[in-house]
C-alpha positions in Angstrom: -29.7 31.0 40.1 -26.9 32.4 39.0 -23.7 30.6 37.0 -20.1 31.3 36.4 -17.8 30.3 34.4 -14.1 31.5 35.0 -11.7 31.9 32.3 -8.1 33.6 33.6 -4.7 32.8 33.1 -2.2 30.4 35.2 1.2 31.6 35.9 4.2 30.2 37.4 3.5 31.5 40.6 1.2 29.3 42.5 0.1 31.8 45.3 -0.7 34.2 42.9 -3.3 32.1 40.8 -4.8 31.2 44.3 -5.0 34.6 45.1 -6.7 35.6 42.0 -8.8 32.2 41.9 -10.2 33.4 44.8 -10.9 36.7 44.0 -12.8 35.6 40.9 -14.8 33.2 43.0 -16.1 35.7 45.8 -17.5 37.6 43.0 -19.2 34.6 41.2 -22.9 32.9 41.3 -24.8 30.1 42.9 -22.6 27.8 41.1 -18.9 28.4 39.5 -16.5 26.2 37.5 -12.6 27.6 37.2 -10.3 26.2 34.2 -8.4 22.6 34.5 -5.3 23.2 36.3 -5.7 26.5 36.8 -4.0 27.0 40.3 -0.2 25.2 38.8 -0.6 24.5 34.9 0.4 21.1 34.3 3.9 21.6 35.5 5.4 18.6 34.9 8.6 19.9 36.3 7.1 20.6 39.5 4.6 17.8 40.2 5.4 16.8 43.6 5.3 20.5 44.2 2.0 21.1 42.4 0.6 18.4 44.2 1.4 19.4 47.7 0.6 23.2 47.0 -3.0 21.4 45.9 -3.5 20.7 49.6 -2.8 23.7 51.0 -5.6 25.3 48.3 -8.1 23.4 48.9 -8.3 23.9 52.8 -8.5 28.0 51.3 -11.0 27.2 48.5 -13.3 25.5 51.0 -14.6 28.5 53.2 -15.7 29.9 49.7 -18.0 26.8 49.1 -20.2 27.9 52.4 -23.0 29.4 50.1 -22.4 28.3 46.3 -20.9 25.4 44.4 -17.2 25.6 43.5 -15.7 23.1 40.8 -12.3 23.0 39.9 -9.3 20.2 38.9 -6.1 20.0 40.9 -2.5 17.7 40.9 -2.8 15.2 43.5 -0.5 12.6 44.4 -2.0 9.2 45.8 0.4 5.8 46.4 3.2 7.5 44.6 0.7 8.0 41.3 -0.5 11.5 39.7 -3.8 12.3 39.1 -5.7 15.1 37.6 -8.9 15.5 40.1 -11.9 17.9 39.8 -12.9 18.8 43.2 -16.6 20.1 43.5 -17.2 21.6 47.0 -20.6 22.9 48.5 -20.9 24.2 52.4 -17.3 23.7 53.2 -17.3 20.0 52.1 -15.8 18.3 49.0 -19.1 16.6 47.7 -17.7 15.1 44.8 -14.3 14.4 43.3 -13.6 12.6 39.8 -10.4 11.3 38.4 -9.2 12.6 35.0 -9.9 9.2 32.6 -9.1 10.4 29.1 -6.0 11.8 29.4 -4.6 14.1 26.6 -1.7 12.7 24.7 -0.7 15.3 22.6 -0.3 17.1 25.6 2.1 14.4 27.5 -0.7 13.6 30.2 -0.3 9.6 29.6 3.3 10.2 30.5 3.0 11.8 33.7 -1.0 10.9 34.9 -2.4 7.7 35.7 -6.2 7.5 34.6 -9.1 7.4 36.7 -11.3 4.3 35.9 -14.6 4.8 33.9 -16.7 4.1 37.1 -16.0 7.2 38.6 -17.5 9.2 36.1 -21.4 9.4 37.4 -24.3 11.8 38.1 -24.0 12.9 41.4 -27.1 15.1 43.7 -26.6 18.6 45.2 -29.7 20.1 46.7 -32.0 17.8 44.4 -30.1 18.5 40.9 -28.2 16.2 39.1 -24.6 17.0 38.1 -22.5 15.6 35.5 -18.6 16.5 35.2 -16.3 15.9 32.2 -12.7 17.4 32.2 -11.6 18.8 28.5 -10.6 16.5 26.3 -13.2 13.7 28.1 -15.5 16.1 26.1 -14.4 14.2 22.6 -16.0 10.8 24.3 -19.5 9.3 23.5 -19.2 6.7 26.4 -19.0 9.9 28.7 -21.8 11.6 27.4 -24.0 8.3 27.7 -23.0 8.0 31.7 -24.3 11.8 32.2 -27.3 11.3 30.3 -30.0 13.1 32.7 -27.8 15.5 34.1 -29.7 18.8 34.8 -26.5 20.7 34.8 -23.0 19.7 33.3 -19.7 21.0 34.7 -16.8 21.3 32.2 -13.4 22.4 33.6 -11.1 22.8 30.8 -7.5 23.8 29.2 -8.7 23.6 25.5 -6.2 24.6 22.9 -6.8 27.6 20.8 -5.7 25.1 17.6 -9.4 23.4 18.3 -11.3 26.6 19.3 -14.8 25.7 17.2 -14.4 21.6 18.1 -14.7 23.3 21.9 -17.5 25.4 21.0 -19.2 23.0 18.9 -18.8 19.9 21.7 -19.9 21.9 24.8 -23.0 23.6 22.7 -24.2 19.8 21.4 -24.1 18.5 24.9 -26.1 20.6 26.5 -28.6 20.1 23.4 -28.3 16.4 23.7 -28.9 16.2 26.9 -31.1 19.6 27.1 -29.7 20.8 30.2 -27.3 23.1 31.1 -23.7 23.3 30.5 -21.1 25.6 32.2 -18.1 25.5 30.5 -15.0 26.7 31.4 -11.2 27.2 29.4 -8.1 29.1 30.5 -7.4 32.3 29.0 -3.7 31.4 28.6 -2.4 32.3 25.2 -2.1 29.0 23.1 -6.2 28.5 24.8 -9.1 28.8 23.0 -11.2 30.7 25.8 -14.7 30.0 24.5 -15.7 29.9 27.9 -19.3 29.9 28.2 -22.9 29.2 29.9 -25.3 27.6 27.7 -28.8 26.8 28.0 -30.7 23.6 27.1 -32.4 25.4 24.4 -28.5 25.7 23.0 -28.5 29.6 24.0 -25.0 30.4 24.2 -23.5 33.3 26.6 -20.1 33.3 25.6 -17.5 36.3 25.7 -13.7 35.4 25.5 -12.7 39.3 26.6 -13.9 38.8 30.2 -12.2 37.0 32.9 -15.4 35.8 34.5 -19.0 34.9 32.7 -21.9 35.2 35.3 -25.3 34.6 33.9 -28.6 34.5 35.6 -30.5 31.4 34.5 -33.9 30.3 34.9 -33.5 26.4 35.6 -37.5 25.5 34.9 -35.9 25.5 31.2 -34.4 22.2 31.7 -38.5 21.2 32.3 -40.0 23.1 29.4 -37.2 21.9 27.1 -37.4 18.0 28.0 -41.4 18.1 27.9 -41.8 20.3 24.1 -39.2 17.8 22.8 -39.5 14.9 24.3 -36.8 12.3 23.7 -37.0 10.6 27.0 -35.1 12.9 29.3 -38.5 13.9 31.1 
């Protein structure tokens, strides 16, 4: 298979980031995660907009689903509360979706998001592999890694501060040590972000390059098998 990990920027103009979202993804693998946020920022000035212009992506995104596996987080509004949702789509359908439940506070997210619950955070299936998904700053959170324990493949949309560049590096390469599987990791390209975007294997080999725009990397996924069976810590 082959994975991708996007890392461009967001700007102010909403069709644009679609447009080049879109672009990125009809060049990527098998299976391809985009930034946090990446089609509107955060935009706490324009939330109701964000959120409506979420919609209207996600009917475009899904056509591009048809043959590979597409994760991303958007602004949605439900019952007149915000919520940061990563969206995973697969043959036109949204197979998953997971509520934000650490939000950032440094960043103002507990001012203008309301959490997901800790429930909602699970291993889900997609053609016999089992997926895990934190969003950035869940990364920090022991609990989390503990629900995703078994994952053959972990999904990491992120907008990661530059500030914490290693702690990034350091989190995403341990977990998919821990749980020796594979991690796809990926972090705007925005200037105050770290990048550090990367694909990295349960042996904790790390294809990272913070100069492109998209990472694709052809993996071999019997590693997860070899890996769990020479050490054996109960994952087999």
């Amino acid at each position: 298979m082959i994975f991708s990990a996007i890392q461009m920027k967001t700007g102010e103009d909403f069709n644009a980031n679609l447009a080049h979202l879109k672009k990125l993804i009809q060049k990527s693998g098998d299976i391809v995660v985009a930034p946090e946020v990446c089609l509107t920022g955060f935009a706490y000035d324009r939330f109701e907009e964000a959120a409506a212009f979420s919609q209207k992506a996600l009917e475009e995104l899904l056509p591009l689903s048809r043959n590979r596996i597409i994760c991303y987080t958007q602004i949605e509004k439900i019952e007149n509360r915000f919520y940061n949702i990563a969206n995973v789509l697969y043959k036109e359908k949204v197979v998953h979706r997971q509520p934000k439940v650490k939000l950032f506070a440094f960043g103002g997210e507990t001012d203008y998001f309301t959490p997901g619950s800790m429930e909602e955070i699970q291993i889900f299936e997609i053609e016999g592999k089992r997926f895990g998904l934190l969003i950035c700053f869940e990364l920090r959170f022991l609990e989390i890694w503990q629900r995703l324990q078994g994952s053959d493949i972990i999904l990491v949309p992120a907008m990661w501060g530059k500030l914490r560049k290693r702690h990034f590096e350091q989190l995403t390469e341990a977990l998919a040590v821990m749980n020796q599987c594979f991690v796809i990791a990926s972090d705007s390209a925005n200037d105050d972000m770290a990048k550090s975007s990367a694909i990295i294997s349960p042996f904790g080999k790390v294809f990272r390059d913070d100069r492109k725009v998209m990472l694709s990397k052809s993996v071999d996924l019997g590693e997860i098998k070899k890996m769990r069976r020479y050490m054996n810590i109960g994952l087999a």
